[in-house]
Backbone bond lengths (Angstrom), bond angles and torsions (degrees), N, CA, C in turn:
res aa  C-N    CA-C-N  psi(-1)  N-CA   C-N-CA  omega(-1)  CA-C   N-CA-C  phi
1 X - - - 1.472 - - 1.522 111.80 -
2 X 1.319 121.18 -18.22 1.339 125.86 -168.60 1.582 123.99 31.51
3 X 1.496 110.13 66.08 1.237 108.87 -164.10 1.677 83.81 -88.95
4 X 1.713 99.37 171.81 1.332 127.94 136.72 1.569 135.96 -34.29
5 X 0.930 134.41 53.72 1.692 107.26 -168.22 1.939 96.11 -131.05
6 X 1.144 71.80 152.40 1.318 95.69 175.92 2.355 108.56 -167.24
7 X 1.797 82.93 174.84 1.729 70.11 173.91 1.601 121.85 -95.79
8 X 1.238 127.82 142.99 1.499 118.01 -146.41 1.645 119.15 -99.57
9 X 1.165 118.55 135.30 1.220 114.35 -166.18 1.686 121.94 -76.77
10 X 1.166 132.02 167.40 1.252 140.05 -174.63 1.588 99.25 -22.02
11 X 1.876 103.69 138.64 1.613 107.34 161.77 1.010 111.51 -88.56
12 X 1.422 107.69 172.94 1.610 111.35 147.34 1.646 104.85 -103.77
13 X 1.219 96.33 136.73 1.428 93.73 170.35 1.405 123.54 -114.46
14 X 1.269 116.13 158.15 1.682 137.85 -150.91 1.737 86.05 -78.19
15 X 1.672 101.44 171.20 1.378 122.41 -171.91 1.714 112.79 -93.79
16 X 1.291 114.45 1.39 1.498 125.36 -168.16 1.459 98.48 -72.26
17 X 1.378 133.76 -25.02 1.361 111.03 158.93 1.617 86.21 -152.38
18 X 1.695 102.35 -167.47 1.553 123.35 157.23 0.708 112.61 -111.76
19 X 2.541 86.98 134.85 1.115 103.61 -164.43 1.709 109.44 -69.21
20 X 1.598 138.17 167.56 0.951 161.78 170.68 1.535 126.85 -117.43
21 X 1.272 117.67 145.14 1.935 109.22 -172.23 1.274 79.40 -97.87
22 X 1.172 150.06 -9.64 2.065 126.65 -165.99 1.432 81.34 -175.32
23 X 1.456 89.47 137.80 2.200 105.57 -170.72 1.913 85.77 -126.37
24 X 1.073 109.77 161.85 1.374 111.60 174.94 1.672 92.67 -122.58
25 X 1.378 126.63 140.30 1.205 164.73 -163.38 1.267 117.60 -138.74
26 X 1.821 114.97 155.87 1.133 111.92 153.67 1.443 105.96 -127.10
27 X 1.540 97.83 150.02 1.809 91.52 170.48 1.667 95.85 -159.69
28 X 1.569 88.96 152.48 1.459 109.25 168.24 1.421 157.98 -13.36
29 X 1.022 112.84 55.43 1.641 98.00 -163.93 1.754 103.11 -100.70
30 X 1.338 111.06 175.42 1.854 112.11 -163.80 1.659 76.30 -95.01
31 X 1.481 102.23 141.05 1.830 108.15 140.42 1.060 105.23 -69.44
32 X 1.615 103.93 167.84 1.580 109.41 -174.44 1.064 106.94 -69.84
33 X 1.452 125.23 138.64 1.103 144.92 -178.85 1.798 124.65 -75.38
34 X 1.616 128.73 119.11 1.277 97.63 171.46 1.726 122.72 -88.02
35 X 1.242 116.22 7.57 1.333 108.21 -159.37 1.927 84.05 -152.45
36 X 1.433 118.00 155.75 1.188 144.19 153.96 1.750 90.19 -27.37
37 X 1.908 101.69 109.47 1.824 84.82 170.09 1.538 114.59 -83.67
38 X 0.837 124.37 -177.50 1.616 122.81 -178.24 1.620 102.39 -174.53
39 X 1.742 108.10 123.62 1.273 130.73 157.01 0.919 138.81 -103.82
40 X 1.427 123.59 131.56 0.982 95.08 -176.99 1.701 115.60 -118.76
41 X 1.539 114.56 -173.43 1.532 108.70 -153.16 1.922 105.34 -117.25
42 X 1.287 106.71 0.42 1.406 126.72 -177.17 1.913 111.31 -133.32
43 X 1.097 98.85 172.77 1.598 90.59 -171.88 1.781 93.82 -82.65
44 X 1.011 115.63 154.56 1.377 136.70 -171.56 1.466 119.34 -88.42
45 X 1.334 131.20 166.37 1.467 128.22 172.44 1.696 104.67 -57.32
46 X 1.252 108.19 135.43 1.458 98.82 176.08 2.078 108.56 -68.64
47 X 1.661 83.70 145.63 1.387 107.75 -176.62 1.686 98.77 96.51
48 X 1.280 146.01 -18.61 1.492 150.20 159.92 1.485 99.10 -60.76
49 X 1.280 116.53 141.28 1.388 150.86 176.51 1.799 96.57 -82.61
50 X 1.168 125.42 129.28 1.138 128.50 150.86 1.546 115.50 -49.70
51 X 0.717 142.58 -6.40 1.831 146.96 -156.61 1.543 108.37 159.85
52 X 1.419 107.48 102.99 1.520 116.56 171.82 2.162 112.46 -58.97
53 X 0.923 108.84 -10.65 1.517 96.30 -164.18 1.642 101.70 -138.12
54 X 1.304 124.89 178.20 1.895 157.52 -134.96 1.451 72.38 -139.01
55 X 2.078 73.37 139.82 1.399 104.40 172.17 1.648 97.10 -138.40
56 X 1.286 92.47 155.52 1.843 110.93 -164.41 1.419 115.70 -98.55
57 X 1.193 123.19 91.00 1.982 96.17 -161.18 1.732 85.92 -89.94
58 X 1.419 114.42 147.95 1.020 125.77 -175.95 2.133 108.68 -137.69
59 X 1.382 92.54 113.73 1.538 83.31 165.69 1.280 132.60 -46.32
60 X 1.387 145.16 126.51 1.442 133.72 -176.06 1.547 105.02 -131.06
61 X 1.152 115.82 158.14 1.497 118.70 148.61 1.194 123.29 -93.61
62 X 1.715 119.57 130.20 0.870 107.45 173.85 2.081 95.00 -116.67
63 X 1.425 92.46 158.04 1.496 116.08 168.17 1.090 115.10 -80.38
64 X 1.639 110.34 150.29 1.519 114.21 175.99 1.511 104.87 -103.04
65 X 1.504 106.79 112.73 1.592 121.33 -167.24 1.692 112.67 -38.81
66 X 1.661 96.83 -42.46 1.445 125.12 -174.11 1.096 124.38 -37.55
67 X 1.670 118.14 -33.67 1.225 147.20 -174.76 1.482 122.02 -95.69
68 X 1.021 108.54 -3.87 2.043 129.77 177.09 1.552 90.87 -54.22
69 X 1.030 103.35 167.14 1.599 129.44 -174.26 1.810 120.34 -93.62
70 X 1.664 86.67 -36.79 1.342 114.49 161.99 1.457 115.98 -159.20
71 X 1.825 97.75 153.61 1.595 93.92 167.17 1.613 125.05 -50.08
72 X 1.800 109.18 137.75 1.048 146.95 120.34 1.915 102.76 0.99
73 X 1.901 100.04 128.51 1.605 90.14 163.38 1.918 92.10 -143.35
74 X 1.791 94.87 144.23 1.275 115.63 171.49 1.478 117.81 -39.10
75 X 0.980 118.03 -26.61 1.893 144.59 -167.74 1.626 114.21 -102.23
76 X 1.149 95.89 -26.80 1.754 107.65 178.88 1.753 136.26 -112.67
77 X 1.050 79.84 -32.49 1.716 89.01 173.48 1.064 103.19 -118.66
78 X 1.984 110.69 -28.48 1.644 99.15 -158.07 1.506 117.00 145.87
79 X 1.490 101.99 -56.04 1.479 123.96 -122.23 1.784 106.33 -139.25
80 X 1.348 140.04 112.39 1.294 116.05 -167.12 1.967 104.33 -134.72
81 X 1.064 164.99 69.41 1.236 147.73 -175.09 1.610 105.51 -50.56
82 X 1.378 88.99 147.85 1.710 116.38 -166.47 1.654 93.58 -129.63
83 X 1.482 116.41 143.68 1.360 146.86 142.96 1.542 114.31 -60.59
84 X 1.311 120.39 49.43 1.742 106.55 -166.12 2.135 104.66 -126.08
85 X 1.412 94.91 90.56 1.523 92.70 166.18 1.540 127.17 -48.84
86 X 1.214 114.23 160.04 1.454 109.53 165.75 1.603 115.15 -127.28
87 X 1.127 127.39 165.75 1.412 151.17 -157.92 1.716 98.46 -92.60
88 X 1.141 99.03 -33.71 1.723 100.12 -172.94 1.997 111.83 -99.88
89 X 1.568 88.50 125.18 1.360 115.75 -174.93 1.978 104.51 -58.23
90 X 0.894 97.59 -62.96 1.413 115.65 -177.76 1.552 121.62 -108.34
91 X 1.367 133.45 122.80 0.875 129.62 143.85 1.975 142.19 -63.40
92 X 1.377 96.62 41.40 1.559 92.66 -162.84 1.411 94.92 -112.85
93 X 1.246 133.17 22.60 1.542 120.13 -175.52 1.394 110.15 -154.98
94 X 1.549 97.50 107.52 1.711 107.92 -172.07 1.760 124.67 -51.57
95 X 1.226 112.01 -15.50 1.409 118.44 -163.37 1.409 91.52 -96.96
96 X 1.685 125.19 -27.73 1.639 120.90 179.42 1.294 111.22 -77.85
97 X 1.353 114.79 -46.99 1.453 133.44 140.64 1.833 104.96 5.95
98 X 1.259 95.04 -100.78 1.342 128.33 -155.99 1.866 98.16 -66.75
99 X 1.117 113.82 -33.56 1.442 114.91 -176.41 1.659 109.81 -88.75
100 X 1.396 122.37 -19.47 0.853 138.09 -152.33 1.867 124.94 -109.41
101 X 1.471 92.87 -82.71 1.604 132.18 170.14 1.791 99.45 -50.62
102 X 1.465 119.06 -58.33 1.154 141.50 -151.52 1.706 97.29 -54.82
103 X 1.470 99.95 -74.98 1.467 88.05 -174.99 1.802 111.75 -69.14
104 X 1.170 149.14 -13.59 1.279 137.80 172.88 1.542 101.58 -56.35
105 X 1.428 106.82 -46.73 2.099 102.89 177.78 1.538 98.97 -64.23
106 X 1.387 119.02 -30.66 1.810 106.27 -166.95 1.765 95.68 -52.50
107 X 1.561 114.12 -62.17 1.150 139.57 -179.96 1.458 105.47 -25.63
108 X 1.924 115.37 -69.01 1.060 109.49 -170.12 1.505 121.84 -68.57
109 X 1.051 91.05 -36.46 2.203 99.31 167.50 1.216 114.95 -41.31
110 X 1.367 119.38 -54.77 1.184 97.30 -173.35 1.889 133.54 -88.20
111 X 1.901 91.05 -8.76 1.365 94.31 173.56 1.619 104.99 -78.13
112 X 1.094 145.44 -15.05 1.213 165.04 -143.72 1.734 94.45 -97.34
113 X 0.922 99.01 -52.13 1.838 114.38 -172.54 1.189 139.56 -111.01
114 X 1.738 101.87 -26.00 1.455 99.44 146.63 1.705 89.85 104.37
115 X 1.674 118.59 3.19 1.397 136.31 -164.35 1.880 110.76 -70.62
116 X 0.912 169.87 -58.09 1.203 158.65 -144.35 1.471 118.44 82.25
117 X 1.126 137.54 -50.55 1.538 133.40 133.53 1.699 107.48 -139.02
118 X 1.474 99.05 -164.55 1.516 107.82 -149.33 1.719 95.28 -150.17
119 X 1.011 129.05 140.52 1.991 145.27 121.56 0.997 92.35 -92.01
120 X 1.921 90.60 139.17 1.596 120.22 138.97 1.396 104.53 -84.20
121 X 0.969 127.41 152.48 1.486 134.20 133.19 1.540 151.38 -160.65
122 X 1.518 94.81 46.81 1.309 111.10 157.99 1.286 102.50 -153.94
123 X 1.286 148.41 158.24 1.157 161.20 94.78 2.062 139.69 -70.73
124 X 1.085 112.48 172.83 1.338 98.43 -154.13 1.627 103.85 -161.87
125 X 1.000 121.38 108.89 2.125 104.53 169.98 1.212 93.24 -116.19
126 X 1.785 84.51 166.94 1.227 93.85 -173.03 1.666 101.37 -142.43
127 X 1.209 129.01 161.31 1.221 132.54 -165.90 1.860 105.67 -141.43
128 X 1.510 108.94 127.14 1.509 99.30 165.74 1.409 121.33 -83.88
129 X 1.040 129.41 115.46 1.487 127.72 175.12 1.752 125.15 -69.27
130 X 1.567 97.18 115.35 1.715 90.11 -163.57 2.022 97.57 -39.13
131 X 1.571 89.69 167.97 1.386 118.45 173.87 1.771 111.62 48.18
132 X 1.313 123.69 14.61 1.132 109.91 176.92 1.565 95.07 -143.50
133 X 1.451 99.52 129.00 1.724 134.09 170.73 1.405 113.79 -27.51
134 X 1.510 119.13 144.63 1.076 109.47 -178.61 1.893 127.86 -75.14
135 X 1.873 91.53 -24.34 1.170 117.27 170.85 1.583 122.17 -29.02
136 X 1.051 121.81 34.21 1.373 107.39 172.39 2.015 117.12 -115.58
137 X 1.140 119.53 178.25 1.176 110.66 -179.87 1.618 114.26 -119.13
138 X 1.550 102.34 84.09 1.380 112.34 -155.56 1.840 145.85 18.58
139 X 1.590 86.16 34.90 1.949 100.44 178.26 1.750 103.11 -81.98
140 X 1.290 85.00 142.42 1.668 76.20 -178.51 1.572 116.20 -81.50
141 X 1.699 99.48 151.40 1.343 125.16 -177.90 1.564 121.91 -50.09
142 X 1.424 96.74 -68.98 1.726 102.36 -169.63 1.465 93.16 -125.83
143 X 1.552 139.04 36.06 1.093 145.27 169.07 1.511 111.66 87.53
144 X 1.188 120.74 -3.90 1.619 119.02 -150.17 1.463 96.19 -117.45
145 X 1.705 108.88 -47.36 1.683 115.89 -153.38 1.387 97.72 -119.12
146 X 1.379 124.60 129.89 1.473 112.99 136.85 1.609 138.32 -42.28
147 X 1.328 109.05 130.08 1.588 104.97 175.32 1.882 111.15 -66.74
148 X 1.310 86.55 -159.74 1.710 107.11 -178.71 1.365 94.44 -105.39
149 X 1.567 116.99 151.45 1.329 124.59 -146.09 1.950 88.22 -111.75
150 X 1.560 145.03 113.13 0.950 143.02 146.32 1.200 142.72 -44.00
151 X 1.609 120.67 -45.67 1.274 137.14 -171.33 1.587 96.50 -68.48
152 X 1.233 99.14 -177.80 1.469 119.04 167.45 1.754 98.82 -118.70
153 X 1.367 100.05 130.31 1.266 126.22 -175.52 1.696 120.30 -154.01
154 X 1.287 101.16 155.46 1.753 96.58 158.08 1.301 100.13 -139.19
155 X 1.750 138.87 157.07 1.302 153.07 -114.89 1.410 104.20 -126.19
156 X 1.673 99.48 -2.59 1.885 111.12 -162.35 1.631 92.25 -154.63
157 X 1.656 111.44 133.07 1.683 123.19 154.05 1.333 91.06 -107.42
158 X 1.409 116.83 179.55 1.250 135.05 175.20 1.753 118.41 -69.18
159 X 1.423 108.83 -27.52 1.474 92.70 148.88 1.150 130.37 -77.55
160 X 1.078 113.59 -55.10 1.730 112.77 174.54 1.523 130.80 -64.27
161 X 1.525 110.38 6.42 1.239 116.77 168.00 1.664 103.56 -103.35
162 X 1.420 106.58 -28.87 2.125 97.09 170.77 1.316 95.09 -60.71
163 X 1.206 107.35 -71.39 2.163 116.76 -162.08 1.501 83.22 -21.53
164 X 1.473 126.81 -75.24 1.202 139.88 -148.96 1.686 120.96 -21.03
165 X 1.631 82.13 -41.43 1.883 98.81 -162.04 1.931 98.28 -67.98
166 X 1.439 99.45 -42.98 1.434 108.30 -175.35 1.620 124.39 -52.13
167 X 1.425 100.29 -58.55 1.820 117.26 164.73 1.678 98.38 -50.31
168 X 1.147 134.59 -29.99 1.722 115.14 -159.43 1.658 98.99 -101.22
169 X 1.444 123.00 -32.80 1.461 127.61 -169.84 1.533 78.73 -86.65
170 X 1.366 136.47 -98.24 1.169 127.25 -152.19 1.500 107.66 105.24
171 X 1.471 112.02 -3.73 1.514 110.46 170.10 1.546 108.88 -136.46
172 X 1.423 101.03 117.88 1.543 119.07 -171.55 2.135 106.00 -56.22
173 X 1.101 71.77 -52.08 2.046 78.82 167.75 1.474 140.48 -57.59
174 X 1.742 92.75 -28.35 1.488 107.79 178.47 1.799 106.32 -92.64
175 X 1.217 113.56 -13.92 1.510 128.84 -155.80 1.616 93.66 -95.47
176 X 1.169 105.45 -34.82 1.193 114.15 -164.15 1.955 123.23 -75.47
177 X 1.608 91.70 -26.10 1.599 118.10 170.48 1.866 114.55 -77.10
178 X 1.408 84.54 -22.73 1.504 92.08 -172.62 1.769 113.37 -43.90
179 X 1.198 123.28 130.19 1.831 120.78 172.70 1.123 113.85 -79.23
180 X 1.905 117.36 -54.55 1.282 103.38 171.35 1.581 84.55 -169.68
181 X 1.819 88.90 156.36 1.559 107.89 -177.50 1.817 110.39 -146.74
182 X 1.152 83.79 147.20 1.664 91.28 156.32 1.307 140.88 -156.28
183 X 1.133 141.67 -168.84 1.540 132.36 -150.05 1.597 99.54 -124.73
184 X 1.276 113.07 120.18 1.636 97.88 170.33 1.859 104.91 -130.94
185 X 1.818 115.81 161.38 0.849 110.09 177.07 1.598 117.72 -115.93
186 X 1.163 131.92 139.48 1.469 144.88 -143.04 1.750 88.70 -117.54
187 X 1.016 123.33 115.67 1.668 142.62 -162.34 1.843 96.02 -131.91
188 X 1.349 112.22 118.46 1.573 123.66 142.43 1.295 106.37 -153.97
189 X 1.390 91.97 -179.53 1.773 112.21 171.47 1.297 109.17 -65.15
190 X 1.285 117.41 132.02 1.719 105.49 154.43 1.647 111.66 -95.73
191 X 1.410 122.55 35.83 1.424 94.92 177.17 2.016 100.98 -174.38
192 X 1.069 123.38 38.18 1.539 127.98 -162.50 1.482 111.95 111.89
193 X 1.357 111.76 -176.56 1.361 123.25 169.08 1.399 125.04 -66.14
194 X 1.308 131.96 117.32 1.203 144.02 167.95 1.337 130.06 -59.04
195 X 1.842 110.17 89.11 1.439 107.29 -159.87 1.392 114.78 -115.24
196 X 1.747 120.60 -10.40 1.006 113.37 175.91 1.631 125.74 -108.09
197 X 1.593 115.34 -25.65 1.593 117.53 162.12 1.178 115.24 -121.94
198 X 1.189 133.98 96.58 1.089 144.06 -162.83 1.596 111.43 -102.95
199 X 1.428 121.36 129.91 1.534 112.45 -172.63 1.539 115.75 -75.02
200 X 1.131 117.85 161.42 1.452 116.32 -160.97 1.767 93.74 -144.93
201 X 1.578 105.16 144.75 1.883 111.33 -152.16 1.301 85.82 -147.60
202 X 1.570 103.10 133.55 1.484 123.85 -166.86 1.807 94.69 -93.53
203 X 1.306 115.80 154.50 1.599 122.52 -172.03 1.646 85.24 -87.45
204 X 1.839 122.21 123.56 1.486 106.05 -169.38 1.848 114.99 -82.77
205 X 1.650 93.87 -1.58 1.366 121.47 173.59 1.842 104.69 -42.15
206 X 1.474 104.79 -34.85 1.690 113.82 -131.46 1.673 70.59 -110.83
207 X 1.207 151.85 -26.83 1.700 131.82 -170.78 1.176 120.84 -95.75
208 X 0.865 134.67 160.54 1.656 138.58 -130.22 1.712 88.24 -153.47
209 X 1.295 114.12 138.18 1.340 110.47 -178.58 1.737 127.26 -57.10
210 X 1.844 86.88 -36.99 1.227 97.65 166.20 1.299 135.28 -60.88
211 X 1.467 110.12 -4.29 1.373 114.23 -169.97 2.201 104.25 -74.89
212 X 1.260 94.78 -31.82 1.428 136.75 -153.07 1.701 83.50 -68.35
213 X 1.909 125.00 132.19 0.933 160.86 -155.96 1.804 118.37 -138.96
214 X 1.067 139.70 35.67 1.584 142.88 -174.23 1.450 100.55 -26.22
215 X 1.372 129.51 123.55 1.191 112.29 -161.88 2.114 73.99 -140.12
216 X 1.679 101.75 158.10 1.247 98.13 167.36 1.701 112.99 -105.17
217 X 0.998 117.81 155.28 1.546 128.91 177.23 1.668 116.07 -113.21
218 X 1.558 124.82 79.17 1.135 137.73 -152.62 2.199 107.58 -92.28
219 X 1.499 100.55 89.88 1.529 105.90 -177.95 1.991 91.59 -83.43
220 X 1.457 76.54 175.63 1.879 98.00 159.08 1.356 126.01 -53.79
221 X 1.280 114.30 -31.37 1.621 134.96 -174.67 1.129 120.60 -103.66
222 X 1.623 134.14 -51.22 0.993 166.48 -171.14 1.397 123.52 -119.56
223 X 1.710 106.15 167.20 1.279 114.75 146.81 1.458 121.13 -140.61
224 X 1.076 122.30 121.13 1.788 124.60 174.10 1.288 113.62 -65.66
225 X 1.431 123.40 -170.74 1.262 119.96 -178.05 1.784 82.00 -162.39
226 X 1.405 121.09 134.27 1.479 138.66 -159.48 1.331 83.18 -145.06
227 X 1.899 103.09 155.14 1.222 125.63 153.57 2.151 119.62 -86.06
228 X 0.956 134.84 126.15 0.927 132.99 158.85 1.993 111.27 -118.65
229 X 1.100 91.76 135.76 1.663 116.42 176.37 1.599 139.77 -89.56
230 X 1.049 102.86 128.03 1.586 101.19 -172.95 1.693 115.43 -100.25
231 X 1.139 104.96 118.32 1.767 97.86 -165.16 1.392 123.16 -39.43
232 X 1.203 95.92 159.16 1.585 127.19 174.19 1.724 122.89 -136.25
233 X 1.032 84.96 146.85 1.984 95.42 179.83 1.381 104.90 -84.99
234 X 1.705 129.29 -8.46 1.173 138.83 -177.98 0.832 121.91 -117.79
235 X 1.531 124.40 21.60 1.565 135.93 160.56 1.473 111.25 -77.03
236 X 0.885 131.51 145.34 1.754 135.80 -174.31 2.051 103.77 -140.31
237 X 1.614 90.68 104.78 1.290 99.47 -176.34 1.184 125.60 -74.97
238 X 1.299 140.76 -165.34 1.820 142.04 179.74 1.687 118.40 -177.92
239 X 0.850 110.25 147.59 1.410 112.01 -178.63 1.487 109.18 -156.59
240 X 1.368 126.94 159.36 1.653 115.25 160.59 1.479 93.39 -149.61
241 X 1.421 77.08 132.88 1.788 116.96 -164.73 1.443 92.88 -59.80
242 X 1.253 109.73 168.72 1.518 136.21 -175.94 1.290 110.98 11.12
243 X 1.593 124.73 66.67 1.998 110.98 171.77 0.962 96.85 -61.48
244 X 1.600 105.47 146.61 1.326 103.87 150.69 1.562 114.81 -131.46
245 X 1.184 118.70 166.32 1.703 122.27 -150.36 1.755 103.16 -54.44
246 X 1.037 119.15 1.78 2.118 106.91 179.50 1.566 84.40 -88.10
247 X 1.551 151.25 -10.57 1.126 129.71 174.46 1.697 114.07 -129.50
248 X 1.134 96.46 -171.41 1.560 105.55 -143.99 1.834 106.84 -146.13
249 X 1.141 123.27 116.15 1.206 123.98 -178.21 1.592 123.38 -96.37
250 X 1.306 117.56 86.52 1.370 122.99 -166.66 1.395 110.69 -60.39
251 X 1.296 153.45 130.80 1.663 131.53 128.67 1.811 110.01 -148.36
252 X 1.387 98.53 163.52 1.348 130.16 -150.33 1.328 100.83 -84.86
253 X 1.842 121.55 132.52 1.535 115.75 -147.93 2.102 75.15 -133.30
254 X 1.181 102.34 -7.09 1.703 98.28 -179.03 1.453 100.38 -177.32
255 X 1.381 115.43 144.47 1.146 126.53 148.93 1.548 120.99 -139.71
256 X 2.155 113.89 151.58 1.531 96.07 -167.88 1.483 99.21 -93.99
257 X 1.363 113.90 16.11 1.552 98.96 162.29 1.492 132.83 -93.83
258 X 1.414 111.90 125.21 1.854 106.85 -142.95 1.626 101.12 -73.18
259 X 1.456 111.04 -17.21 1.351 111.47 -159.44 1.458 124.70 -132.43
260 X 1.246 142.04 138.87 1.811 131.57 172.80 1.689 97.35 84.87
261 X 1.443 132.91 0.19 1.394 98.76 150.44 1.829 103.92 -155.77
262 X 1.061 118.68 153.50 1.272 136.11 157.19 1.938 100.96 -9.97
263 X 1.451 104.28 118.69 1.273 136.42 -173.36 1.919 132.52 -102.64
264 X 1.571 86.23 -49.98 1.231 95.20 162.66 1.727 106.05 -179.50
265 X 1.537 100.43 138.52 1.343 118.62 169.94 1.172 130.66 -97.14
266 X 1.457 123.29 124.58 1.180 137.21 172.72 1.460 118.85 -80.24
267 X 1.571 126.21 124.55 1.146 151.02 -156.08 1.397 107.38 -124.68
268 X 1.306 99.80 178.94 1.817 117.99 169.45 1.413 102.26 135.28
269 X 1.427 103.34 129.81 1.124 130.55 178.25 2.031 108.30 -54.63
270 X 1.300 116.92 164.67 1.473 108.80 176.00 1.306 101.88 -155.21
271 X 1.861 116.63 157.43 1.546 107.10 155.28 1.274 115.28 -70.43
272 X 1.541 113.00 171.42 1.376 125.09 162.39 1.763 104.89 -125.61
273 X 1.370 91.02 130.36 1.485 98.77 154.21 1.283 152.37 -43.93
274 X 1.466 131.50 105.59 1.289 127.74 157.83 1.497 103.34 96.16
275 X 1.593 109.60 40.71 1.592 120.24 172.95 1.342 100.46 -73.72
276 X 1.579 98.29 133.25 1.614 96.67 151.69 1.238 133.75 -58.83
277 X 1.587 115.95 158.60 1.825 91.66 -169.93 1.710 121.43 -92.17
278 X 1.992 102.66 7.83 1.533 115.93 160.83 1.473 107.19 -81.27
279 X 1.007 147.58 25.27 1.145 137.36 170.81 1.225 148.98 -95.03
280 X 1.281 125.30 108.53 1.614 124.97 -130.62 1.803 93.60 -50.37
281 X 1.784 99.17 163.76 1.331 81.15 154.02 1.215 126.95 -137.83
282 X 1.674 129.18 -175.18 1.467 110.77 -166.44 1.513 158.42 -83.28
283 X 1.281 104.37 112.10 1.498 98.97 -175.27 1.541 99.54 -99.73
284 X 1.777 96.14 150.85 1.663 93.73 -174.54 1.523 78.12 -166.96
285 X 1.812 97.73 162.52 1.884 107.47 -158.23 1.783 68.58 -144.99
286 X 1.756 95.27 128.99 1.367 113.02 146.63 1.109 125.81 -109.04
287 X 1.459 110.80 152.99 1.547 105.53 176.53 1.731 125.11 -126.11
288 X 1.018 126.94 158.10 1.499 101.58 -163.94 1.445 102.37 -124.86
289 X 1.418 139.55 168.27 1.675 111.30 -153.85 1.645 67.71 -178.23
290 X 1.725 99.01 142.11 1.352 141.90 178.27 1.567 97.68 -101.11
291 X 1.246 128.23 130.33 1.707 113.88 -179.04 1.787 89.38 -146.83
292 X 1.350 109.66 123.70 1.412 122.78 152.21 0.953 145.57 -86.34
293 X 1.099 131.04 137.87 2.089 142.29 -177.59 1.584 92.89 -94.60
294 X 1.610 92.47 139.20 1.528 110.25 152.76 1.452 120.85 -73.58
């Protein structure tokens, strides 16, 4: 694709609020759990609970990434912003998407990580629906769109990031040569600057295994298996104010190397304070990407 990318220098940011170096937030974390939690993503057998377990909203600070001393690395904290335009006008059409979008993330994955090649294979938008909170745990809004994700979570545990490699190669033989891989997720705007839910990325420096919650994710078809987190005073949050679609927020949802770098990042979307009430609101397309080591 021979894109552009690089890491991007100072914004300017829009008038929809003031900017801030550290915003205080609340977001999601599980109370301790007594039992395996499990959600589910469809309505349930009647008399089943949509979600067996308590969630903790906890004020946090988060930092404005923008203001670091130096870039952020996919391998080190987690978490990396990229300078990387895209070719596609619109995000509303899966086949442009997929023919299109797909390899520019192959591209950025692997400069991002240092990977040898790359699959996508999933993607996802998401849309805020006026008058309703971001707080939800990705059920859809008005039937059509996914919301913005509240909790603190990551998209991969260590089982469901091995399974992972298997479902995407599709060949037990080729999977099997593999040295090492990992999963990262590719975050922008699909549609202007992002001023009212902005995602927010835990330093993976700062989580403690124990923090770490295996939670199941129960669809019509399936079931996933997600990390959800139980707070800490030693989590160190991040965010960068207003993306807007020429960049791209890389970070690492699994890796199979157990040791010496950043494993998995904890996320969740948040409000921000003191939006005007003209202020667009957010649409943003993730993407999720298989990336291999030689």
């Amino acid at each position: 694709m021979n894109q552009t990318l690089a890491h991007p220098q100072a914004t300017q940011l829009h008038a929809w609020r003031r900017p801030l170096a550290t915003v205080s937030a609340q977001l999601g974390y599980i109370a301790s759990p007594e039992s395996r939690p499990v959600n589910y993503m469809y309505d349930p057998p009647q008399g089943v609970s949509k979600e067996n377990c308590e969630y903790d909203f906890r004020d946090v600070r988060i930092a404005d990434a923008r203001n670091l001393a130096s870039t952020t690395s996919v391998h080190r904290e987690g978490f990396e912003l990229w300078s990387a335009s895209s070719a596609i006008d619109r995000f509303d059409d899966s086949e442009v998407i997929a023919r299109m979008y797909y390899p520019e993330c192959i591209e950025l994955a692997c400069a991002a990580t240092g990977g040898s090649s790359a699959v996508v294979f999933d993607h996802l938008l998401r849309k805020r629906e006026a008058g309703r909170p971001p707080l939800t745990f990705g059920r859809k809004g008005d039937g059509t769109q996914p919301g913005s994700v509240g909790r603190v979570h990551n998209d991969y545990t260590d089982e469901s990031g091995r399974r992972r490699l298997g479902l995407v190669l599709r060949d037990p033989e080729l999977a099997a040569r593999v040295r090492r891989y990992c999963i990262v997720n590719i975050w922008r705007s699909a549609k202007g600057p992002i001023v009212d839910t902005p995602l927010a990325v835990c330093d993976a420096r700062t989580v403690s295994v124990r923090d770490m919650v295996a939670s199941e994710i129960r669809y019509t078809d399936r079931t996933g298996e997600i990390y959800l987190f139980e707070h800490s005073q030693q989590h160190r949050w991040y965010y960068y104010p207003e993306m807007d679609r020429h960049e791209a927020l890389v970070f690492k949802q699994y890796d199979s190397q157990v040791s010496g770098v950043a494993r998995f990042t904890p996320h969740a979307a948040f409000d921000l304070a003191d939006i005007a009430e003209d202020a667009p609101l957010r649409e943003s397309i993730e993407v999720r990407c298989l990336v291999l080591f030689d």
